[in-house]
PDB file of N, CA, C and O in Angstrom:
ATOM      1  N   UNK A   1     -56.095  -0.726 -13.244  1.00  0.00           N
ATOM      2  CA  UNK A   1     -55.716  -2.101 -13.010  1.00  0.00           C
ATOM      3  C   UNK A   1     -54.442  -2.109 -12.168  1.00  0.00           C
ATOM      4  O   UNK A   1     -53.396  -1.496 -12.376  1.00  0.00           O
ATOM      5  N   UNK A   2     -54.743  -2.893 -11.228  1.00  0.00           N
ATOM      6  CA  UNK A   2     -53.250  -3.189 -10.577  1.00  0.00           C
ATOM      7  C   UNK A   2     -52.258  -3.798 -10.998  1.00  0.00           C
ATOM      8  O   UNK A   2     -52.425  -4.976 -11.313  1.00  0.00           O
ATOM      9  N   UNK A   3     -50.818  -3.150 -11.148  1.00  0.00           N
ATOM     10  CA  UNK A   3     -49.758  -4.075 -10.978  1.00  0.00           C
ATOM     11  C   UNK A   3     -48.994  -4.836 -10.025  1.00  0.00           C
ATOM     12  O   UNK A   3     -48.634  -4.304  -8.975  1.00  0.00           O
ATOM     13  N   UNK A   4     -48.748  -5.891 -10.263  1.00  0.00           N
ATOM     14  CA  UNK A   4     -47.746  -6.827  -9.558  1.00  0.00           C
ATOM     15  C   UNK A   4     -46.224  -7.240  -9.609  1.00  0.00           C
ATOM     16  O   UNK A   4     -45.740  -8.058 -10.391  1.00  0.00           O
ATOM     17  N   UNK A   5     -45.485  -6.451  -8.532  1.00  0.00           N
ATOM     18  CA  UNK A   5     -44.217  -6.861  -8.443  1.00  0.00           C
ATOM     19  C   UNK A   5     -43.965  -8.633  -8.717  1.00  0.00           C
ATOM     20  O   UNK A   5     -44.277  -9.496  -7.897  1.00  0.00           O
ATOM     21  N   UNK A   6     -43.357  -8.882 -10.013  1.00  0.00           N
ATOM     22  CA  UNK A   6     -42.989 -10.450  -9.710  1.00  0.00           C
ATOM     23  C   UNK A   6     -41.412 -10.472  -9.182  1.00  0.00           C
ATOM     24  O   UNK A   6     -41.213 -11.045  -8.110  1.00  0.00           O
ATOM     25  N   UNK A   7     -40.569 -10.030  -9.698  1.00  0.00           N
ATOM     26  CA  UNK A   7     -39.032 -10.208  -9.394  1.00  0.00           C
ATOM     27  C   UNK A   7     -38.891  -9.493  -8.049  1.00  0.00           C
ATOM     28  O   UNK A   7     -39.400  -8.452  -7.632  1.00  0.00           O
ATOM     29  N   UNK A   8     -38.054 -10.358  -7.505  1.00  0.00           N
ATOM     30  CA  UNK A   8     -37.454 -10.527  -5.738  1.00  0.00           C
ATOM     31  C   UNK A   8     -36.802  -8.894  -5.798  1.00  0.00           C
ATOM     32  O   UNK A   8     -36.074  -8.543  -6.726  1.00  0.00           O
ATOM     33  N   UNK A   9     -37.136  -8.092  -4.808  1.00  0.00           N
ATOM     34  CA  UNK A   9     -36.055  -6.823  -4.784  1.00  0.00           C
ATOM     35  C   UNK A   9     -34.903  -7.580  -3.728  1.00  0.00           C
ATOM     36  O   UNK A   9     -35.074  -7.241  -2.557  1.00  0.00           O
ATOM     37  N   UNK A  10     -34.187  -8.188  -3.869  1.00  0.00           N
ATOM     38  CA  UNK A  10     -33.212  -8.758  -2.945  1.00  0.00           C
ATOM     39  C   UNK A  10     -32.059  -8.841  -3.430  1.00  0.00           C
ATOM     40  O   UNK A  10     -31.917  -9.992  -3.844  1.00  0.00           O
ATOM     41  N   UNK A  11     -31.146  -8.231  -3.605  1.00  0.00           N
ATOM     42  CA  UNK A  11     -29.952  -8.604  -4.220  1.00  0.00           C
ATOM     43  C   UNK A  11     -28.863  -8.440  -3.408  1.00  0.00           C
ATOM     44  O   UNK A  11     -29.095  -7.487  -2.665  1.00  0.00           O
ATOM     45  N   UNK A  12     -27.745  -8.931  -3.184  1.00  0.00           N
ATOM     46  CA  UNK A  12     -26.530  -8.821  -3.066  1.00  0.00           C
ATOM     47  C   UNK A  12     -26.455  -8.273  -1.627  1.00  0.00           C
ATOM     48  O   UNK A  12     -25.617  -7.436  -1.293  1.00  0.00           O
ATOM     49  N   UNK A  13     -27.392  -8.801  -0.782  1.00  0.00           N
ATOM     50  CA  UNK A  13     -26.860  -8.157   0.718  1.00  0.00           C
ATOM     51  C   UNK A  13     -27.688  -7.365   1.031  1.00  0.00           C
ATOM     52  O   UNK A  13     -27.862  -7.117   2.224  1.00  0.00           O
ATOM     53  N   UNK A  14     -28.536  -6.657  -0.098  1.00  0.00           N
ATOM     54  CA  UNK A  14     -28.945  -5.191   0.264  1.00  0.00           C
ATOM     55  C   UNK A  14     -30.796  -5.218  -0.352  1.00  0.00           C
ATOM     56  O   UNK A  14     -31.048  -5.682  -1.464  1.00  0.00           O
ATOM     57  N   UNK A  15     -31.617  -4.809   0.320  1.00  0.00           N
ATOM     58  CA  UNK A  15     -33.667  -5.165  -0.052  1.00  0.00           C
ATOM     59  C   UNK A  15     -33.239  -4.139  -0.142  1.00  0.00           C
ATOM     60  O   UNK A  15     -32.401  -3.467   0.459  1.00  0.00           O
ATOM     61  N   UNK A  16     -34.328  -3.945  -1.539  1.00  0.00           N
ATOM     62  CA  UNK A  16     -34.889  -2.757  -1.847  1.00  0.00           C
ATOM     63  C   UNK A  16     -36.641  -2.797  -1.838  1.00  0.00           C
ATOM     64  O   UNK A  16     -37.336  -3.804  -1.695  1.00  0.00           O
ATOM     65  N   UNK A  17     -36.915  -1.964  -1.955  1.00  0.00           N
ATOM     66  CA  UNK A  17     -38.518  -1.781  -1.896  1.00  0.00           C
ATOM     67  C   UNK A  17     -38.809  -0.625  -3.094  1.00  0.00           C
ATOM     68  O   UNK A  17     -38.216   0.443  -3.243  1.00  0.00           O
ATOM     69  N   UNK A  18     -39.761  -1.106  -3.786  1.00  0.00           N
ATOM     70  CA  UNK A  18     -40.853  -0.295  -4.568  1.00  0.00           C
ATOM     71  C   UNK A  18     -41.529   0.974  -4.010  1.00  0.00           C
ATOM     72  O   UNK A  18     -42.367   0.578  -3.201  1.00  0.00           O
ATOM     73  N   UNK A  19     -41.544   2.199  -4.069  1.00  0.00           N
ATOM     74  CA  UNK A  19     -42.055   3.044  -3.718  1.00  0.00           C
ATOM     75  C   UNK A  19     -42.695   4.120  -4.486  1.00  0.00           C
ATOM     76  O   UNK A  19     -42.151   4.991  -5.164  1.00  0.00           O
ATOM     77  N   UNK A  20     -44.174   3.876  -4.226  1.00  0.00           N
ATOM     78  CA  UNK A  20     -45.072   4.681  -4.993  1.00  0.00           C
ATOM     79  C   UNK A  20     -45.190   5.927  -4.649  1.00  0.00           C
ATOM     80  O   UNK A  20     -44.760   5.950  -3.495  1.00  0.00           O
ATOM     81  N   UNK A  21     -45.671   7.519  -5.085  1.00  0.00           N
ATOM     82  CA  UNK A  21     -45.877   8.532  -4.511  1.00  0.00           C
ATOM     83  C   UNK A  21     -47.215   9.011  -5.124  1.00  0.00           C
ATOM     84  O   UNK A  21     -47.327   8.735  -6.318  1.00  0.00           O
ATOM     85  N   UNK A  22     -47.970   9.490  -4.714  1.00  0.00           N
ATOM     86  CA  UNK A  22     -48.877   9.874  -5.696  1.00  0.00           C
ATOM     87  C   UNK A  22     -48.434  11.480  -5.550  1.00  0.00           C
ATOM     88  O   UNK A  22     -47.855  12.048  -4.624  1.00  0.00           O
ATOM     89  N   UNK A  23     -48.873  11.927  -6.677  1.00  0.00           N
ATOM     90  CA  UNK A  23     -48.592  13.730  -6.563  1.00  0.00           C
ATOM     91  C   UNK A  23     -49.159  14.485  -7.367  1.00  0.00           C
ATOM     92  O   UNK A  23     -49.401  13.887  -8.416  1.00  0.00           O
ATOM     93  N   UNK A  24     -49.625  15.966  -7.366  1.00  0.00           N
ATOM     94  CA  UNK A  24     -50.403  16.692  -8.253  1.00  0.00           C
ATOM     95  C   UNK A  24     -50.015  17.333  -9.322  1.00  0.00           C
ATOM     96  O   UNK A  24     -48.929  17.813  -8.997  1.00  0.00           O
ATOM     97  N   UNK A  25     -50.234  17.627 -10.374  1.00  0.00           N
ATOM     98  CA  UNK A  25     -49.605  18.337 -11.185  1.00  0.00           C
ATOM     99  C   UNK A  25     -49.924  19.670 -11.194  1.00  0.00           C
ATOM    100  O   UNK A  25     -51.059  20.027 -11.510  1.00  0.00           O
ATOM    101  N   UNK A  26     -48.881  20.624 -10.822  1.00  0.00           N
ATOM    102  CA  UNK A  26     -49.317  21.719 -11.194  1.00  0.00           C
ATOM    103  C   UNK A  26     -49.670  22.417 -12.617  1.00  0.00           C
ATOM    104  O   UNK A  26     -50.214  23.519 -12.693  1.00  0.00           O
ATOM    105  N   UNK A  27     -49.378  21.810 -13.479  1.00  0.00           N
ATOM    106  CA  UNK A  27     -50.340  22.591 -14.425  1.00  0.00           C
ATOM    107  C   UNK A  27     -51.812  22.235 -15.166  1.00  0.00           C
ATOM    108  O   UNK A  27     -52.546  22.889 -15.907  1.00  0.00           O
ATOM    109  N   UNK A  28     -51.867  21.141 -14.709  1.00  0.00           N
ATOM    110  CA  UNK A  28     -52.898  20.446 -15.051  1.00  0.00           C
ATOM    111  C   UNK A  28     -54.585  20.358 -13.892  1.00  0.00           C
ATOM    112  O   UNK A  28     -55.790  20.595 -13.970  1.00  0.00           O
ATOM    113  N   UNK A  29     -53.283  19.722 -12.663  1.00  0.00           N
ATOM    114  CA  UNK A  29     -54.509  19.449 -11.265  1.00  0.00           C
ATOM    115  C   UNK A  29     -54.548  18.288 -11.531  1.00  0.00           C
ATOM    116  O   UNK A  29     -55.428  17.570 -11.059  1.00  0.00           O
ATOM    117  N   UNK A  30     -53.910  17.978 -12.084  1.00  0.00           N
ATOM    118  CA  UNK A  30     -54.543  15.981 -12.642  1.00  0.00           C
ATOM    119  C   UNK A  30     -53.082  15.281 -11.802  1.00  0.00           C
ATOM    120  O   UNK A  30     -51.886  15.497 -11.994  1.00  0.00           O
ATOM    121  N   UNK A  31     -53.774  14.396 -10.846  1.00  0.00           N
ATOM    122  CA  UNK A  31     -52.610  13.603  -9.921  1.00  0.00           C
ATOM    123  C   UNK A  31     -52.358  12.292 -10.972  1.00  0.00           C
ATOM    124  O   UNK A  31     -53.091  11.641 -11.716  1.00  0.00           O
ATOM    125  N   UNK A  32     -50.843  12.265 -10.605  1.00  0.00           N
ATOM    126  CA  UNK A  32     -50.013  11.415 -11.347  1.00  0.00           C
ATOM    127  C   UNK A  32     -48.922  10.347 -10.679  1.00  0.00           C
ATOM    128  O   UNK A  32     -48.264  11.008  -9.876  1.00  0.00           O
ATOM    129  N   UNK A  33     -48.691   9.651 -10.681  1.00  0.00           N
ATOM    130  CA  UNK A  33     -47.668   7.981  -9.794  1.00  0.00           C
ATOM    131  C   UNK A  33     -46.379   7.945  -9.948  1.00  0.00           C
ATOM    132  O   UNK A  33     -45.927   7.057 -10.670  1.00  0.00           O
ATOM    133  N   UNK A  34     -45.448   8.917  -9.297  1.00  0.00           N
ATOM    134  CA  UNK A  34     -43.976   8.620  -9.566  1.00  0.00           C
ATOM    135  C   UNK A  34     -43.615   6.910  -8.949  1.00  0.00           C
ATOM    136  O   UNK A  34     -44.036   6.434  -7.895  1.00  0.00           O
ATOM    137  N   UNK A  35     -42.949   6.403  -9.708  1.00  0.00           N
ATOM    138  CA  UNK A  35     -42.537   5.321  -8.730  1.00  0.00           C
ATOM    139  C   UNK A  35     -40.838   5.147  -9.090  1.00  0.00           C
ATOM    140  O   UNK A  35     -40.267   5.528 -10.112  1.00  0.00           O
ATOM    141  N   UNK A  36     -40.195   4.387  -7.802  1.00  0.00           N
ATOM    142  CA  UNK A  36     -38.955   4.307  -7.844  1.00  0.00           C
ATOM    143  C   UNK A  36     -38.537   2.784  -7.142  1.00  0.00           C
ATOM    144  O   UNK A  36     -39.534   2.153  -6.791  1.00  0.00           O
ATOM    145  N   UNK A  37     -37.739   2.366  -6.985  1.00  0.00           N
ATOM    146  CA  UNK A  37     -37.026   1.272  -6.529  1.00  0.00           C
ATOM    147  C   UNK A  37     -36.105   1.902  -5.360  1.00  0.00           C
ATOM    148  O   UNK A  37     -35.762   2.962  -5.882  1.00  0.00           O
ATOM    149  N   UNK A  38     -35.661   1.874  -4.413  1.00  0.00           N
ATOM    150  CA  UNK A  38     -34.395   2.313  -3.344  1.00  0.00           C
ATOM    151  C   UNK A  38     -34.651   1.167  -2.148  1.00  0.00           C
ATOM    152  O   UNK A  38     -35.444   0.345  -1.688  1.00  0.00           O
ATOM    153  N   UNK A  39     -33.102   1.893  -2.002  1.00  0.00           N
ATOM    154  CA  UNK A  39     -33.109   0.659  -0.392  1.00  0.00           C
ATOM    155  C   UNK A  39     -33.988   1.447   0.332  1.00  0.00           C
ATOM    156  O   UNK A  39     -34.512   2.559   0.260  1.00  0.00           O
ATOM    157  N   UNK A  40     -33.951   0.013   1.400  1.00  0.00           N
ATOM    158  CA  UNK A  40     -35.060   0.274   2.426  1.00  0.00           C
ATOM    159  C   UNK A  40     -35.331   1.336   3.238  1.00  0.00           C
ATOM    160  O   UNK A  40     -36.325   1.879   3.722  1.00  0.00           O
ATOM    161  N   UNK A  41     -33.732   1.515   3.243  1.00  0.00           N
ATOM    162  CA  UNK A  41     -33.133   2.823   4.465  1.00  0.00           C
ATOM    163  C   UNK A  41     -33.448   4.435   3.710  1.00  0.00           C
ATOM    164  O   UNK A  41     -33.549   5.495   4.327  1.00  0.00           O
ATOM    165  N   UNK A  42     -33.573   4.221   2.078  1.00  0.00           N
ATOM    166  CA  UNK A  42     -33.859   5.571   1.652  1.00  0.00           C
ATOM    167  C   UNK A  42     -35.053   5.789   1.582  1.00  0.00           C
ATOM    168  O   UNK A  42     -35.430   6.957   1.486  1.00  0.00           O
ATOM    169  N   UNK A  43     -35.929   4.789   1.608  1.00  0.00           N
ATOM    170  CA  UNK A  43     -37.691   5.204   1.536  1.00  0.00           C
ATOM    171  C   UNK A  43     -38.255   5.703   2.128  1.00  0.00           C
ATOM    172  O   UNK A  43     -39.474   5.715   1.958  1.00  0.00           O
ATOM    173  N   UNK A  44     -37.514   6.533   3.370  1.00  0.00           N
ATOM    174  CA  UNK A  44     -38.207   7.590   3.902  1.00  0.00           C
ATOM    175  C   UNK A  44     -37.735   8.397   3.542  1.00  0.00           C
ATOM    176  O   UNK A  44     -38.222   9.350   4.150  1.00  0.00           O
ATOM    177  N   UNK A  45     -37.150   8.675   3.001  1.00  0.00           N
ATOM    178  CA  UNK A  45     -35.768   9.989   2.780  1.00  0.00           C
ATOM    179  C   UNK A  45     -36.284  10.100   0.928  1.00  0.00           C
ATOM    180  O   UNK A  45     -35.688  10.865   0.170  1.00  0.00           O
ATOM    181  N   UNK A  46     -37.391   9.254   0.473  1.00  0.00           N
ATOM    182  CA  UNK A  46     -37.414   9.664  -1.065  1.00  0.00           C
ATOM    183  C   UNK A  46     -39.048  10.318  -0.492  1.00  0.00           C
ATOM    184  O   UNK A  46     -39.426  11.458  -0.763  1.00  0.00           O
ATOM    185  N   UNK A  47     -39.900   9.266   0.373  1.00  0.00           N
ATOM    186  CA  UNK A  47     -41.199  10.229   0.434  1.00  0.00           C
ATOM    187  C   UNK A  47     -41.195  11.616   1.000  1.00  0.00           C
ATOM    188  O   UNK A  47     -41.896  12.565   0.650  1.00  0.00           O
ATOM    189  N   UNK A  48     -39.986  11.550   2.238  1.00  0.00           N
ATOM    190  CA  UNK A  48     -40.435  13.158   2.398  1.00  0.00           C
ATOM    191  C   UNK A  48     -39.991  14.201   1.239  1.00  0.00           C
ATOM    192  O   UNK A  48     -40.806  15.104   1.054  1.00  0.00           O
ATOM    193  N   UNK A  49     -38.937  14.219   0.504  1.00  0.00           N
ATOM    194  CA  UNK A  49     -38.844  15.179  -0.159  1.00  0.00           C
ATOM    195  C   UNK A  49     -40.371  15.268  -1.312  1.00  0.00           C
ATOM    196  O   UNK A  49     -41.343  14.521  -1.422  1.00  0.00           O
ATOM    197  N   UNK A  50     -39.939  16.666  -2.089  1.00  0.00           N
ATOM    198  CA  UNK A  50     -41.099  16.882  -2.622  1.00  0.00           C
ATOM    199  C   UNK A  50     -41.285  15.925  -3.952  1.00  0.00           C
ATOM    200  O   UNK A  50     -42.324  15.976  -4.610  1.00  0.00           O
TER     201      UNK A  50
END
């Protein structure tokens, strides 16, 4: 089932964005959903790392 962002990421000068990753588990093999909140400017800088 999908979730839905209701609250504004907008605060104080500065958007943030929701950022999903999907990723594998190594001990399992079973993929799993990190998610995080960051500014806009770090959401490339959180997907590339591992």
């Amino acid at each position: 089932m999908a979730k839905k962002v209701v609250a504004s990421l907008h605060t104080a000068g500065k958007e943030f964005t929701k950022v999903i990753k999907m990723k594998k588990s190594e001990k399992t093999g079973a993929y799993y959903f990190e998610e995080t909140i960051v500014p806009i400017d770090q959401a490339q800088e959180f997907i590339a790392k591992n």
